[in-house]
C-alpha positions in Angstrom: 239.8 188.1 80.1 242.7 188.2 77.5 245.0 185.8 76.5 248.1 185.5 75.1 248.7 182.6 72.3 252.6 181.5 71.6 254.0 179.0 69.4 255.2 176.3 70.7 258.6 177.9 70.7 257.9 180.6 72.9 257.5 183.2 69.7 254.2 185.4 70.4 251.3 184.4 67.9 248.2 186.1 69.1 245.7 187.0 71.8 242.5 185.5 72.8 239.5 186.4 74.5 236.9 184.5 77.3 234.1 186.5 78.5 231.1 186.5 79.8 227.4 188.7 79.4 225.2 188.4 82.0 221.6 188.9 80.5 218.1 189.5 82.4 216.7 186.2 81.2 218.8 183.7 83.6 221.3 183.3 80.7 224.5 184.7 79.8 226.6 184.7 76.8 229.9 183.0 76.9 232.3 185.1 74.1 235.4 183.1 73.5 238.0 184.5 70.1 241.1 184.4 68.6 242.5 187.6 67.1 244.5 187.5 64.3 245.1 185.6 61.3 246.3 182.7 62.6 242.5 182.0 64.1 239.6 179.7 62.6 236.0 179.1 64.0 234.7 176.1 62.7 231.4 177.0 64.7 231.4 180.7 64.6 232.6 183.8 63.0 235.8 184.7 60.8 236.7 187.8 63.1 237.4 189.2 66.3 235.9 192.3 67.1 235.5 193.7 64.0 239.1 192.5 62.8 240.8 189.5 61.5 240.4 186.8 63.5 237.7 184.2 64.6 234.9 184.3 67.5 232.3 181.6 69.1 229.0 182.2 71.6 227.5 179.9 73.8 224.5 180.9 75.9 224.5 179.0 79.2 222.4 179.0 82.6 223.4 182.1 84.8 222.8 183.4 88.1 223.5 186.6 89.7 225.7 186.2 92.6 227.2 183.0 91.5 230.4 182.2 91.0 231.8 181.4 87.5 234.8 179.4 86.6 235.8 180.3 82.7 238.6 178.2 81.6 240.5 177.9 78.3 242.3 174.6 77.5 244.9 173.4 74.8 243.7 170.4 73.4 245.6 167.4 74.7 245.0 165.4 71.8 246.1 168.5 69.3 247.4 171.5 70.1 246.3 173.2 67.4 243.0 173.1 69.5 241.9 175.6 72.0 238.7 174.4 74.0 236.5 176.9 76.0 235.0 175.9 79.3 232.5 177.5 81.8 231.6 175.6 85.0 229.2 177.1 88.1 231.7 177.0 91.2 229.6 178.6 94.1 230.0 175.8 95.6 233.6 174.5 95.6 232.3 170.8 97.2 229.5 170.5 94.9 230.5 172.5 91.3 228.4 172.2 88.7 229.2 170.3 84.8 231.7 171.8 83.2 230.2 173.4 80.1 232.1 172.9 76.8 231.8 176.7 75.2 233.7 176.2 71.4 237.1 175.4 69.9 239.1 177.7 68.7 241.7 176.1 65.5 245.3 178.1 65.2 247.2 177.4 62.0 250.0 175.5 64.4 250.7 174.0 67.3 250.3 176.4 70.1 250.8 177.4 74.1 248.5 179.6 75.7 250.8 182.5 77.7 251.4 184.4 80.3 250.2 187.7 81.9 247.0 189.8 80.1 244.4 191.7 81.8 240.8 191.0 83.1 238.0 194.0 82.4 234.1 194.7 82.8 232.9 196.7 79.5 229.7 198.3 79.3 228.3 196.1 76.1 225.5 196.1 74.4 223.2 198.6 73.3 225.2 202.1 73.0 225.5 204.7 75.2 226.3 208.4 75.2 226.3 209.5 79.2 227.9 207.7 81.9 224.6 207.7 84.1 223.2 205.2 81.6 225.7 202.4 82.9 223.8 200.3 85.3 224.9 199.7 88.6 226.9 196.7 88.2 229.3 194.3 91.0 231.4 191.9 90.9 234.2 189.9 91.1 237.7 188.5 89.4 239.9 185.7 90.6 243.5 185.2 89.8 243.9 183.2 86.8 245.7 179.7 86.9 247.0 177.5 84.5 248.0 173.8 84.7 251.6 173.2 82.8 252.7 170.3 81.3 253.7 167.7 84.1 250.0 169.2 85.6 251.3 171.6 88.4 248.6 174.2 89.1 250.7 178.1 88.5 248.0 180.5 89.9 248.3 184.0 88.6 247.8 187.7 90.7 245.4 190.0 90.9 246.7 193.6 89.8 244.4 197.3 89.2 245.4 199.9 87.7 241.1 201.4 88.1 239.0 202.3 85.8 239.8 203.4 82.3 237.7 204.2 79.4 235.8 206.6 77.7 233.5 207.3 81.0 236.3 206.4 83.8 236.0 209.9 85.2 232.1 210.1 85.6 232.0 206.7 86.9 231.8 206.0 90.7 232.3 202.6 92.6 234.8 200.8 95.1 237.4 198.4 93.9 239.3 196.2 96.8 241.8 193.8 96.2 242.1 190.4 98.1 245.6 189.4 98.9 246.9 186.4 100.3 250.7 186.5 101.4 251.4 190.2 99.6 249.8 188.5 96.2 246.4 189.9 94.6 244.3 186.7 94.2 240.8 188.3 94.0 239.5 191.7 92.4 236.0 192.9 94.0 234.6 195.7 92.5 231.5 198.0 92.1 230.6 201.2 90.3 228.1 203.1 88.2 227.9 205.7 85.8 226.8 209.1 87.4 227.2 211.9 84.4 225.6 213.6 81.6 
């Protein structure tokens, strides 16, 4: 899920990144980076992607079919902070620890931003046919964010489908949950099918 970072006057900064990979050993790697120059990880890696900017990794406990809660925090105590969270939520009445994933330090104070986009990328070990993407399912929920005087603003749900390099020799289903006209959840399917 992307980010957007803003100063604290409102001026766009940068962009962030929270993700997760799923691996086959009941682990998955939590990905959490700033891009652009304005980014430091004082636990991880001076770039984003291959560019300027900083990245952290955190392998945690995973479970297929669970539901996963990936949160990114401004620091109360400095906002020059960004904290990354994960925290197992299959059971709302029961969740499990929140999971501290890395900090993030910006050069200034900072607000985290408005609308981005949510994705599934094929990562990993590269490919060169569609029909070597693994059937893979899934959901998103809406993003929220907590402002200031700590009233919850809960995000929607939009698709525009697949895209990508493979988009049209991939197959799959996407439905979109909506509550009162508003997308709040993004279930999906699909799989690589050509040559």
């Amino acid at each position: 899920m992307m980010f957007g970072v803003n100063t604290e006057k409102g001026t766009a900064l940068g962009r962030g990144y929270i993700g997760m990979q799923p691996r086959g050993d009941g682990k998955a790697l939590i990905i959490f980076s700033g891009y652009g120059p304005h980014f430091n990880a004082p636990k991880g890696r001076a770039e984003f992607d291959g560019v300027t900017g900083a990245s952290n990794s955190t392998l945690v406990d995973f479970k297929f079919g669970n539901k996963y809660e990936l949160t990114v925090e401004r620091d109360p105590a400095d906002p020059r902070i960004l904290s990354a969270y994960v925290q197992d939520v299959t059971d709302p009445d029961n969740p499990g620890p929140k999971q501290h994933v890395k900090d993030i330090h910006v050069d200034q104070n900072v607000a985290l931003a408005g609308s981005d986009a949510g994705f599934v990328e094929q990562y990993g070990a590269k490919i060169n046919k569609s029909s070597q993407i693994a059937p893979t399912r899934g959901s998103f929920f809406a993003p929220f964010t907590t402002d200031d005087k700590g009233d919850v603003k809960v995000g929607e749900i939009m698709s525009t489908g697949l895209y990508g390099r493979y988009k049209n020799s991939t197959v799959g289903k996407q439905h979109i949950v909506k509550e009162q006209g508003v997308g709040k959840e993004l279930e999906f399917s699909l799989q690589g099918v050509g040559s």
